[in-house]
C-alpha positions as CSV (number, residue, x, y, z in Angstrom):
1,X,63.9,13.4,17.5
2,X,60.9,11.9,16.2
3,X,60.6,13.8,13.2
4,X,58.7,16.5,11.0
5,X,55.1,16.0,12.0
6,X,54.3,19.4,9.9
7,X,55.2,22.7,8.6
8,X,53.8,26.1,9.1
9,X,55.3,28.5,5.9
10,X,54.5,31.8,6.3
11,X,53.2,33.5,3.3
12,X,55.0,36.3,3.0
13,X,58.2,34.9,3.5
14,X,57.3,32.5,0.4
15,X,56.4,36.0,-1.1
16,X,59.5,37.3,-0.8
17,X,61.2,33.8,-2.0
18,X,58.9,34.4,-5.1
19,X,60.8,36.9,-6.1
20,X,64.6,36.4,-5.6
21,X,66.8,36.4,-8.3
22,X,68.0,32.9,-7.7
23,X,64.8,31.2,-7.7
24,X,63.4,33.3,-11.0
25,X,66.8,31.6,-12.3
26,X,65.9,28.1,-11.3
27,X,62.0,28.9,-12.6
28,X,63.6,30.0,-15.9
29,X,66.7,27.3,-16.1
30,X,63.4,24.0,-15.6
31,X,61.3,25.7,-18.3
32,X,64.6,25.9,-20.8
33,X,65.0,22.5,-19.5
34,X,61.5,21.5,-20.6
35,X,62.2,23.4,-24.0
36,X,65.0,21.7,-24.6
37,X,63.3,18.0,-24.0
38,X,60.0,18.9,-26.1
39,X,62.3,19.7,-29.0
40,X,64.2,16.4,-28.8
41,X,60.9,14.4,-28.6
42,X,59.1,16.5,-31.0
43,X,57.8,14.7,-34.2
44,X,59.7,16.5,-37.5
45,X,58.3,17.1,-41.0
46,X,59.6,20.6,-41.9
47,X,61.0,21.3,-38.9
48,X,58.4,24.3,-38.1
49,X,56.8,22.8,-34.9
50,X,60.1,21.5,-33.3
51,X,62.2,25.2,-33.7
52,X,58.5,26.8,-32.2
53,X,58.7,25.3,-28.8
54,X,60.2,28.1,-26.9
55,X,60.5,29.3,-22.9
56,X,59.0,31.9,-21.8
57,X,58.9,34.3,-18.8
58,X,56.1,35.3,-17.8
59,X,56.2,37.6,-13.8
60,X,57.4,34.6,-11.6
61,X,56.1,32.2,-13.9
62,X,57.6,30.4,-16.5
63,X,55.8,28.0,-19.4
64,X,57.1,26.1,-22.6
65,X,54.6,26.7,-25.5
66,X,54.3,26.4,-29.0
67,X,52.3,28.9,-31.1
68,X,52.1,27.0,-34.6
69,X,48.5,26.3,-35.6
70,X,49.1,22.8,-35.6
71,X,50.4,22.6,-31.9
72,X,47.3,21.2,-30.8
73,X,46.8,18.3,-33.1
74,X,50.4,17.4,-32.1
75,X,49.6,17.6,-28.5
76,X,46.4,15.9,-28.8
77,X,46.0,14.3,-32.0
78,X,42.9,14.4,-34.4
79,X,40.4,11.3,-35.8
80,X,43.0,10.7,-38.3
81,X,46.2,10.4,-36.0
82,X,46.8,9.7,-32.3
83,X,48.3,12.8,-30.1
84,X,51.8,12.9,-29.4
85,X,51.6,14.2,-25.9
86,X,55.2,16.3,-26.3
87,X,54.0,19.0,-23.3
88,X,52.4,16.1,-21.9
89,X,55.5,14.0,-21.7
90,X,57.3,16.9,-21.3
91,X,55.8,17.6,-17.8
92,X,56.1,13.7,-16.9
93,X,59.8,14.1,-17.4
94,X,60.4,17.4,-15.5
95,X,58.7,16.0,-12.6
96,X,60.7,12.5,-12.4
97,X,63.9,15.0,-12.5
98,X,64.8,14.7,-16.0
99,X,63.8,10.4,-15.6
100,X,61.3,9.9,-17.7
């Protein structure tokens, strides 16, 4: 055999895939996964931007946000402090498999 030279995926099967209870587990379990890393790496003063970060489902989608007003100058900083990059990092560690 000389190997996989390409794949043909056909949409609706990928639709149906969508879906299934098992993958909307593993969508769910990766973004608790996330939540659970962006809280350990979170920067804490009173504790009110770490206990924000939260998973949520959202259809066949699921994302890790925080809705504190200062999310953003965590995430990205401001002229008087560098960003902290927690979704940032966050992503860089869920891709790598939990490596980062």
């Amino acid at each position: 055999m000389d190997g996989i030279t390409g794949i043909s995926l056909d949409r609706s099967v990928l639709k149906a895939l969508e879906g299934h209870e098992a993958v909307q587990q593993a969508v769910m379990d990766t973004a608790e996964q996330g939540r659970d890393y962006a809280r350990f790496i979170a920067p804490v003063d009173t504790g009110r931007y770490r206990d924000s970060i939260e998973a949520r489902k959202d259809g066949n989608e699921a994302e890790v946000v925080s809705d504190v007003d200062h999310a953003p100058f965590v995430e990205y900083g401001t002229r008087h402090m560098e960003g902290q990059h927690i979704f940032g990092r966050t992503l860089d560690h869920l891709k790598s498999g939990g490596k980062a």
